[in-house]
C-alpha positions in Angstrom: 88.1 119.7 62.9 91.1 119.1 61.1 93.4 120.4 64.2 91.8 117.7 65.9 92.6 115.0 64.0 95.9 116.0 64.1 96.0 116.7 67.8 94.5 113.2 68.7 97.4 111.3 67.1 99.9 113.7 69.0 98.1 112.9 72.8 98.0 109.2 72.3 101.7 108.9 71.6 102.5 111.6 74.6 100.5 109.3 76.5 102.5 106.1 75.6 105.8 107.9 76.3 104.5 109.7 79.4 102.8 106.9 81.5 105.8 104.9 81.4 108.2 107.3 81.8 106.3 108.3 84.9 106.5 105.3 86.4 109.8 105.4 86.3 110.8 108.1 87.7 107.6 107.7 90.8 110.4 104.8 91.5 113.1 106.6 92.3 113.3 108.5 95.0 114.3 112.6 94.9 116.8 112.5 97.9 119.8 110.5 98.1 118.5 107.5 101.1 121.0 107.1 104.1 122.8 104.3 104.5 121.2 102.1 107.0 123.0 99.8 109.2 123.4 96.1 107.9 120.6 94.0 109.9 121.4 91.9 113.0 121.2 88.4 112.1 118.4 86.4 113.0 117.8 84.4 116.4 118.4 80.6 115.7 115.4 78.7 115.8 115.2 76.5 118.8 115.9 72.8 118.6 115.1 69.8 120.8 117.5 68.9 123.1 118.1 65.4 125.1 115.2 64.6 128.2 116.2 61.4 130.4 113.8 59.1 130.9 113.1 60.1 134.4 112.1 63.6 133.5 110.0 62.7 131.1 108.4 60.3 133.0 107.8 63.0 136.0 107.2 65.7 133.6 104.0 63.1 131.6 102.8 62.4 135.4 102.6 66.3 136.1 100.5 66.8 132.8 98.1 63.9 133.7 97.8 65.5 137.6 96.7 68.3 135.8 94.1 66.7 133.8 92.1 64.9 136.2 
């Protein structure tokens, strides 16, 4: 009985040392990572651009063809 109050004592701070230093090193990774090649960059997002009047105008008639 007496071994096992001293054993409890003894687990619960191996536990409190363990868990954490487990986590750490779960982290990290055994084997050195390669080196991967910096990302392209990213498309530009698309922005509006000038319509003449006339386009619009044919393009709105089009859409309302389509409708009916």
């Amino acid at each position: 009985m007496q071994s096992l109050e001293i054993a409890i004592p003894i687990l619960v701070l191996a536990a409190i040392v363990a868990l954490p230093l487990r986590a750490a090193l779960r982290g990290r990774s055994v084997r050195p990572r390669a080196v991967r090649p910096p990302r392209p960059p990213r498309p530009r997002k698309s922005t509006l651009h000038s319509v003449s009047r006339s386009q619009m105008d044919e393009e709105l008639q089009d859409l309302i063809r389509r409708r009916s």
